[in-house]
SELUMDO-206528 format. One record per residue (C-alpha): residue number from 1; residue in three letters; x negated, y, z negated. Coordinates in Angstrom, 1 decimal. Layout:
N
+-----+---------+--------+--------+--------+
! num ! residuo !     px !     py !     pz !
+-----+---------+--------+--------+--------+
! NUM !     ALA !      X !      Y !      Z !
...
+-----+---------+--------+--------+--------+
//
This chain:
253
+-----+---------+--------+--------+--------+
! num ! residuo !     px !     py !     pz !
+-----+---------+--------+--------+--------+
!   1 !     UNK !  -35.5 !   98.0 !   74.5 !
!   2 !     UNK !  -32.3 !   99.4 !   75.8 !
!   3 !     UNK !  -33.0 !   97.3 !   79.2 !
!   4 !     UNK !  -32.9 !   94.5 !   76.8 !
!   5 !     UNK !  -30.4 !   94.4 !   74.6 !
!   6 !     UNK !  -27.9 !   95.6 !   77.9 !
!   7 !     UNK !  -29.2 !   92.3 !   79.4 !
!   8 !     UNK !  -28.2 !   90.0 !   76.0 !
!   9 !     UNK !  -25.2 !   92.1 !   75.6 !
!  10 !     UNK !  -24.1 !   91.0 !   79.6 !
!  11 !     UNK !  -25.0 !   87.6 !   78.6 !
!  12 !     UNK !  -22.7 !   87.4 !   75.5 !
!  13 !     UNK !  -20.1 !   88.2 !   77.5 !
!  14 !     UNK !  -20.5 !   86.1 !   79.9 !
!  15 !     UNK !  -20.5 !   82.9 !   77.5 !
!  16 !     UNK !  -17.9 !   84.3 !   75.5 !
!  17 !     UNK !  -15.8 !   84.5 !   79.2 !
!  18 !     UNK !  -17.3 !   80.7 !   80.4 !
!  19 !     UNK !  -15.9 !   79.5 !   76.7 !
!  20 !     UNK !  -12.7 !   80.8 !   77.2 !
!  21 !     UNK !  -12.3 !   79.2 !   80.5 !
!  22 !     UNK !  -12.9 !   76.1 !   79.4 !
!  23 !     UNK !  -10.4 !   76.4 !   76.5 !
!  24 !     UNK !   -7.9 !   77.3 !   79.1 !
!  25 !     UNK !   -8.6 !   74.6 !   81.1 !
!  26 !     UNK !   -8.2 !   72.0 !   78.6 !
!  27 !     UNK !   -5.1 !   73.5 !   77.1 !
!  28 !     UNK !   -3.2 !   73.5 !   80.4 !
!  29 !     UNK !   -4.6 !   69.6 !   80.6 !
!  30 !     UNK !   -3.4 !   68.5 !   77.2 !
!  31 !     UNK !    0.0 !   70.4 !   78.1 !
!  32 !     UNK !    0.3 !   68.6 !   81.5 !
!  33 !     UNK !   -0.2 !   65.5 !   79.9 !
!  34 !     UNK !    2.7 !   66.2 !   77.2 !
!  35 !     UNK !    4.5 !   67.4 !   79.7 !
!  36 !     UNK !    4.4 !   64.7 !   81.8 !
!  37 !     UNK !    4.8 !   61.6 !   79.0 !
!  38 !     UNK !    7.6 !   63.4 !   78.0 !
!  39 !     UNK !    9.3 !   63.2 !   80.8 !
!  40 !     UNK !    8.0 !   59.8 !   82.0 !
!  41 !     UNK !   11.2 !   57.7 !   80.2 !
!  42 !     UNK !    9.6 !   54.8 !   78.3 !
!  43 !     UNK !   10.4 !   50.9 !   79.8 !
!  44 !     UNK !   12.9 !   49.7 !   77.9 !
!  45 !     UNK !   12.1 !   46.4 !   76.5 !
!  46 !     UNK !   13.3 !   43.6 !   74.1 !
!  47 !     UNK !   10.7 !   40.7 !   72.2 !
!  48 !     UNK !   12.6 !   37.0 !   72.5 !
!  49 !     UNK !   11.5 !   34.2 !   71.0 !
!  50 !     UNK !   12.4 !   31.3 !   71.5 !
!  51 !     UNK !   11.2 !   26.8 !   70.8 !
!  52 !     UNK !   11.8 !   23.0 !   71.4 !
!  53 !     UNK !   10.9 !   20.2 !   69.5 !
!  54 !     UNK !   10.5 !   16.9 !   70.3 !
!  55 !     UNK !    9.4 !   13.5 !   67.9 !
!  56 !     UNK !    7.1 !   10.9 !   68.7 !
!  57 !     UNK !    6.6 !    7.7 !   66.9 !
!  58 !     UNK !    3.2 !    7.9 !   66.0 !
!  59 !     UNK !    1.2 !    4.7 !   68.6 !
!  60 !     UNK !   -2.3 !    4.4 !   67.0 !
!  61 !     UNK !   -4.1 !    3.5 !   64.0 !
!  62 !     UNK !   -6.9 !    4.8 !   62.4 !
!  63 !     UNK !   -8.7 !    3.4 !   59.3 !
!  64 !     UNK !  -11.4 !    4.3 !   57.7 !
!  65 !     UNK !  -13.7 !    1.4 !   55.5 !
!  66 !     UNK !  -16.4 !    1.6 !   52.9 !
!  67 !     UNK !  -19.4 !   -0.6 !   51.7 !
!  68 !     UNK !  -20.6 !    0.8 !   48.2 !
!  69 !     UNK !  -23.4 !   -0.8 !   46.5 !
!  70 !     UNK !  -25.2 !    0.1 !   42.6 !
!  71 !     UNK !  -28.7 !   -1.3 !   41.9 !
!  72 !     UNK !  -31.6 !   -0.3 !   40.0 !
!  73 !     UNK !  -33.4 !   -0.6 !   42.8 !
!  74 !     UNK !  -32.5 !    1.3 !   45.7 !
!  75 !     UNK !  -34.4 !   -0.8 !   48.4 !
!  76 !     UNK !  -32.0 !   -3.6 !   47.1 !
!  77 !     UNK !  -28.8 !   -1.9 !   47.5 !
!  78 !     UNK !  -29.7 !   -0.8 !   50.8 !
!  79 !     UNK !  -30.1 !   -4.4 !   52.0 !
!  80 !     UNK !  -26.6 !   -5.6 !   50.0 !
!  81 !     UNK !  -25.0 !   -2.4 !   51.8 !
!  82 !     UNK !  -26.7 !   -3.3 !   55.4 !
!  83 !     UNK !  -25.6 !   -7.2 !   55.4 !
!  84 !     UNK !  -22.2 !   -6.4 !   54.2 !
!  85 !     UNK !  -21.4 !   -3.6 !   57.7 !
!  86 !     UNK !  -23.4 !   -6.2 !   59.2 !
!  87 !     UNK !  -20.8 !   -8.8 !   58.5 !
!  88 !     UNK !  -17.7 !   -6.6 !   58.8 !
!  89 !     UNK !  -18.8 !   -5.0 !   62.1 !
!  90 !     UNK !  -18.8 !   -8.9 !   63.4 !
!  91 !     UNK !  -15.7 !   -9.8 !   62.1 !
!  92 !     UNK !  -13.6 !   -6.7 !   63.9 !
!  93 !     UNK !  -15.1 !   -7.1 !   67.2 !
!  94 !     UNK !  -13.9 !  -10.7 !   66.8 !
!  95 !     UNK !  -10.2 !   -8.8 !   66.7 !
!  96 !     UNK !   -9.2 !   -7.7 !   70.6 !
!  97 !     UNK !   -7.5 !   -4.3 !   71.0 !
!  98 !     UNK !   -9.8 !   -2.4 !   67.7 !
!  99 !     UNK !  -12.4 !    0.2 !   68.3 !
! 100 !     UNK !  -14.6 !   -0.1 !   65.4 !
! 101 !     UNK !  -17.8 !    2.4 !   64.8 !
! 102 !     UNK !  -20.2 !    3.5 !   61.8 !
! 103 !     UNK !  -19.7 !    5.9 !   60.0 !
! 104 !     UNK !  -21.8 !    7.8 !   57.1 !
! 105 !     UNK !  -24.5 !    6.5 !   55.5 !
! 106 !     UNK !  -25.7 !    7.9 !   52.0 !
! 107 !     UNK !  -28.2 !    6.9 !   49.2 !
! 108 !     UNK !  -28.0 !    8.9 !   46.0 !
! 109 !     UNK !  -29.6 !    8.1 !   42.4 !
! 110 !     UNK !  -26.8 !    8.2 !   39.6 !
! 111 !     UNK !  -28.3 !    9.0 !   35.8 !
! 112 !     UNK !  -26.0 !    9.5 !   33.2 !
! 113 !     UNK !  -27.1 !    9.8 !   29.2 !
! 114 !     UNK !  -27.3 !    6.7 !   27.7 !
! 115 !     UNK !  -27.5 !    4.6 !   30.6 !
! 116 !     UNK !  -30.7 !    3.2 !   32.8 !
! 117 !     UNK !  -31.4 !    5.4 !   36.4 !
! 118 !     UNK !  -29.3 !    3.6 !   39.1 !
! 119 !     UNK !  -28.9 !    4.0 !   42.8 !
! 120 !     UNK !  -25.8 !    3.9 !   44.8 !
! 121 !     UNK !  -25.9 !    3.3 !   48.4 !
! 122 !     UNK !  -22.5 !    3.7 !   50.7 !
! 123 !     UNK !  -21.9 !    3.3 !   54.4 !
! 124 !     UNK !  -18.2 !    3.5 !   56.7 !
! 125 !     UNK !  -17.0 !    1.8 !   59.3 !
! 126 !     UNK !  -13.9 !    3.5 !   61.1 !
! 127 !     UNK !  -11.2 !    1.2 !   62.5 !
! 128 !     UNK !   -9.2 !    2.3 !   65.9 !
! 129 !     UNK !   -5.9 !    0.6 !   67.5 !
! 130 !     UNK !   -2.5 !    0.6 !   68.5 !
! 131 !     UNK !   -2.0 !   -2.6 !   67.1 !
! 132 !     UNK !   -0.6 !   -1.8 !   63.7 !
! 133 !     UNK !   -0.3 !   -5.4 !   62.8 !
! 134 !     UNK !   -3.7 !   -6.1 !   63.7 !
! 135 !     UNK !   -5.5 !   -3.7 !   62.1 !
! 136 !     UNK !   -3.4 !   -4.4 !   58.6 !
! 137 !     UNK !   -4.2 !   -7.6 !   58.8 !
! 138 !     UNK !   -8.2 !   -7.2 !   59.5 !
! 139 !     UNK !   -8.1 !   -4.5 !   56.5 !
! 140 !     UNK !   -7.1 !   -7.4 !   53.9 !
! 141 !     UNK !  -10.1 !   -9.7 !   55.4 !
! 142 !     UNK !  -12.5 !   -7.1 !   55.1 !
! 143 !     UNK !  -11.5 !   -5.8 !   51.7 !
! 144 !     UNK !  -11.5 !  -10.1 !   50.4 !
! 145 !     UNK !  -13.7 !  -11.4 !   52.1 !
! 146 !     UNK !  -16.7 !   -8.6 !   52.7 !
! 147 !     UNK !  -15.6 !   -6.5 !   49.9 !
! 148 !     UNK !  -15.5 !   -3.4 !   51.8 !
! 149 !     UNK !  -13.4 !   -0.4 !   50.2 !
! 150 !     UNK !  -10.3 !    1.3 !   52.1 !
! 151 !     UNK !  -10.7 !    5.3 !   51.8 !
! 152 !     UNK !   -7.8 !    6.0 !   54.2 !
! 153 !     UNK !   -5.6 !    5.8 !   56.9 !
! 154 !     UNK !   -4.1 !    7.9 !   60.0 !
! 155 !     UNK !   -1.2 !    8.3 !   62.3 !
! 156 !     UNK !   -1.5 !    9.8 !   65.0 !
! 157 !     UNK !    0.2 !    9.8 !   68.7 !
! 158 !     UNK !   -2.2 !    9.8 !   72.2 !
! 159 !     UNK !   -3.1 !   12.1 !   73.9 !
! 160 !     UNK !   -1.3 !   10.7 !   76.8 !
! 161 !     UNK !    1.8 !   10.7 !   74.6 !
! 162 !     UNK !    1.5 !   14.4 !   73.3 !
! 163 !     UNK !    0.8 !   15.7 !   76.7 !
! 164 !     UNK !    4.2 !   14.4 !   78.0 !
! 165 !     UNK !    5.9 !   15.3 !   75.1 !
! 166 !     UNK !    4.6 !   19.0 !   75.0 !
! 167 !     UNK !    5.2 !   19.4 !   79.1 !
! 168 !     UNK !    8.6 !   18.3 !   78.5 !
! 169 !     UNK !    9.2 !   20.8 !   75.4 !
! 170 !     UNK !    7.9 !   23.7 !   77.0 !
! 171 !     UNK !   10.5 !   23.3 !   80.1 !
! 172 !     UNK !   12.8 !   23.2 !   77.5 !
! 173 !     UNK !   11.6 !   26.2 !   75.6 !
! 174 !     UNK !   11.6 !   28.6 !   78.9 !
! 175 !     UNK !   14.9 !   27.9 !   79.6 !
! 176 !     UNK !   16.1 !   28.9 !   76.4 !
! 177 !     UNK !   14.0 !   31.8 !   76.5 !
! 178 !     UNK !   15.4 !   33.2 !   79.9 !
! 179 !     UNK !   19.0 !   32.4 !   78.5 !
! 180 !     UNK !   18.2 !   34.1 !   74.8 !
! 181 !     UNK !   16.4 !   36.6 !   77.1 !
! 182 !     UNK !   19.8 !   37.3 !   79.4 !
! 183 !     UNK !   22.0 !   37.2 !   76.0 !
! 184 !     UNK !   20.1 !   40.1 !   74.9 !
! 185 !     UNK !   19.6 !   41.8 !   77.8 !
! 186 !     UNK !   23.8 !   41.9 !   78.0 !
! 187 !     UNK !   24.2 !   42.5 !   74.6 !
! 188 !     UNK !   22.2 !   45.8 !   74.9 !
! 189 !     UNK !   24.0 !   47.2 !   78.3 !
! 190 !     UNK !   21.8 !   46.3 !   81.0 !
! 191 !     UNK !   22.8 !   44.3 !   83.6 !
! 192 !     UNK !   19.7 !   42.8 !   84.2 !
! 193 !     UNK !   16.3 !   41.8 !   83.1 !
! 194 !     UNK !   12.6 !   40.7 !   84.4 !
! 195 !     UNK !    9.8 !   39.2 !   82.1 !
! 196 !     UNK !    7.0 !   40.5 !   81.2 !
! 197 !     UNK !    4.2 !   39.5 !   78.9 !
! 198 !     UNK !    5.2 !   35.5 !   77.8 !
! 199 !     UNK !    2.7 !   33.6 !   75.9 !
! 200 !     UNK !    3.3 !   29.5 !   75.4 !
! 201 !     UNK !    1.6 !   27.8 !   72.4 !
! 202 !     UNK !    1.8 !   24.2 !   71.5 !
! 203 !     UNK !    1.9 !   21.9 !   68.2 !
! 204 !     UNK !    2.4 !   19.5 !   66.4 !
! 205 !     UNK !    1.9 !   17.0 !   62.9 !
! 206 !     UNK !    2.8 !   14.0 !   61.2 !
! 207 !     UNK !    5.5 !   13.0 !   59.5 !
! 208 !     UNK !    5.2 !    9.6 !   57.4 !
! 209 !     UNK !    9.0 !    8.4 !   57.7 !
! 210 !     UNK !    9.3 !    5.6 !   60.1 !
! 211 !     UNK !    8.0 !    1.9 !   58.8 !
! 212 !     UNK !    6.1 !   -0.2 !   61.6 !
! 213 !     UNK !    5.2 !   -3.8 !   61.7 !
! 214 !     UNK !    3.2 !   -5.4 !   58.9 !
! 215 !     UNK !    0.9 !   -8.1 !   59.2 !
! 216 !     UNK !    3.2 !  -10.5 !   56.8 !
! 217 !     UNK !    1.9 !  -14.0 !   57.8 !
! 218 !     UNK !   -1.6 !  -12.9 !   59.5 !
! 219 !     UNK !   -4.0 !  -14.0 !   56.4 !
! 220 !     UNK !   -3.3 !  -15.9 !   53.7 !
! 221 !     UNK !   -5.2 !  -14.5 !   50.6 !
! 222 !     UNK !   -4.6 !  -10.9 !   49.1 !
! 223 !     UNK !   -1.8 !   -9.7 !   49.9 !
! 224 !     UNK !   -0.9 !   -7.7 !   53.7 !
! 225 !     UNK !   -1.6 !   -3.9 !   54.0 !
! 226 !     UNK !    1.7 !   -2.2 !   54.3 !
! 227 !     UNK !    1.3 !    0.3 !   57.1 !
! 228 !     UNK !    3.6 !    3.7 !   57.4 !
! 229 !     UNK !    2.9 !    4.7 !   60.4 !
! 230 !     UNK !    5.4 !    7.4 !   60.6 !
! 231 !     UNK !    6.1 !   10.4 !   63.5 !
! 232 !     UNK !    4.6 !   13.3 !   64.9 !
! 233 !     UNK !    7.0 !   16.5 !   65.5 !
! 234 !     UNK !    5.9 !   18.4 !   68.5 !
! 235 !     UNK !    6.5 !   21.9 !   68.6 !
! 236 !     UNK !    6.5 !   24.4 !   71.9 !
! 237 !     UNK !    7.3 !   28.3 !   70.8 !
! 238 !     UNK !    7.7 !   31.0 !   73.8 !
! 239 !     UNK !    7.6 !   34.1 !   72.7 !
! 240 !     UNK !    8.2 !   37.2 !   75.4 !
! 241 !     UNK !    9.0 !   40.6 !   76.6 !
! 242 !     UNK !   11.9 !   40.8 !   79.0 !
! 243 !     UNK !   11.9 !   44.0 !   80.3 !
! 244 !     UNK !   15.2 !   45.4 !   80.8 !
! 245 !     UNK !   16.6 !   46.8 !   84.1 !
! 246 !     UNK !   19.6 !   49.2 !   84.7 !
! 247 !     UNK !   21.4 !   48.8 !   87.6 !
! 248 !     UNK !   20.5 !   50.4 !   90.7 !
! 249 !     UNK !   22.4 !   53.0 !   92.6 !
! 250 !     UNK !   24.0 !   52.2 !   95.9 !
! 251 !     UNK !   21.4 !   53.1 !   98.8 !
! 252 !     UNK !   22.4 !   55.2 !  101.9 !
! 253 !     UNK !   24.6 !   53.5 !  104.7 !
+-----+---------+--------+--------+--------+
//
């Protein structure tokens, strides 16, 4: 028994030593590392911001069309529905310079108190161009003449367009983010600066405020769809670090 407990009592005192040894060691490590960030002197640095704008007159056309159709019978309403885009998809690619495609097609059974069960069947066509007369003009023949419904119309600027547009901002933005970058590198005491982490992001939307052409003689019956095509505003924003630099002291000759 008293070989025993000599042997545990040894062994106690060995972990209790291993434990403190390792508490040592990881104190002296957490004190080097305060240590050494306090006297590592942080990189001084300043956040500039900094954007150019640039608005495009908005170069294509897109409209959106609607058969709609209410029968008893839904096999009926279908057919009226299907000879009516039938008729109107003929007409437009009559019309050179207009992209036209179908769009949704739905069938859905209206019942409402007091009245008999009726079906209403509705399918789109969407119109495409940079010919703003054109397009106003085929949107009064197809509303006469096929009866199809407008639900709406879009501006917008090409790709083509926006990518020119955008390069040319985002020269503009970068060099008034080096000089905003330089002002405030000055205005802070340091005679110069180097960037750091810049990010460039893009955009843009519509702005209905410029009139284009209308289709004033182009058909003779109802009267022309007034078009507004109006302007896109595109919108390049730099935003930065510019990491500030004291100057350097004179080297040995």
């Amino acid at each position: 028994m008293q070989s025993f407990a000599a042997f545990m009592t040894r062994a106690l005192r060995v972990r209790i030593a291993a434990t403190a040894v390792v508490a040592l060691a990881a104190l002296a490590l957490a004190s080097g590392t305060r240590a050494q960030s306090h006297h590592m002197p942080d990189v001084p640095t300043v956040t500039v911001t900094a954007s150019a704008s640039a608005t495009l007159p908005n170069d294509r056309v897109q409209a959106w069309m609607r058969a709609e159709v209410e029968n008893a019978n839904p096999a009926t309403a279908a057919a009226q529905v299907n000879a009516t885009v039938a008729r109107a998809l003929a007409r437009v690619r009559g019309v050179a310079g207009i992209k036209v495609a179908t769009t949704g097609y739905s069938t859905h059974q209206i019942a409402e108190k007091g009245k008999p069960t009726r079906w209403r069947v509705t399918q789109g066509i969407s119109l495409d161009s940079g010919d703003f007369s054109a397009v106003a003009a085929l949107i009064g023949r197809l509303q006469d003449e096929d009866g199809l419904l407008l639900s709406g119309m879009q501006f917008s600027v090409t790709d083509e367009a926006r990518a020119k547009a955008e390069d040319a901002a985002t020269q503009q933005a970068l060099r008034a983010w080096q000089e905003r970058a330089q002002a405030a590198a000055r205005g802070l005491g340091f005679p110069s600066w180097r960037p750091g982490r810049v990010t460039v992001q893009a955009g843009g939307r519509g702005m209905p405020v410029m009139r284009a052409a209308m289709a004033a003689d182009a058909y003779a019956g109802a009267p022309p769809v007034a078009v507004e095509a109006g302007t896109t505003d595109i919108t390049v924003i730099v935003t930065g670090d510019a990491v500030l630099e004291a100057a350097r002291p004179p080297g040995p000759r």
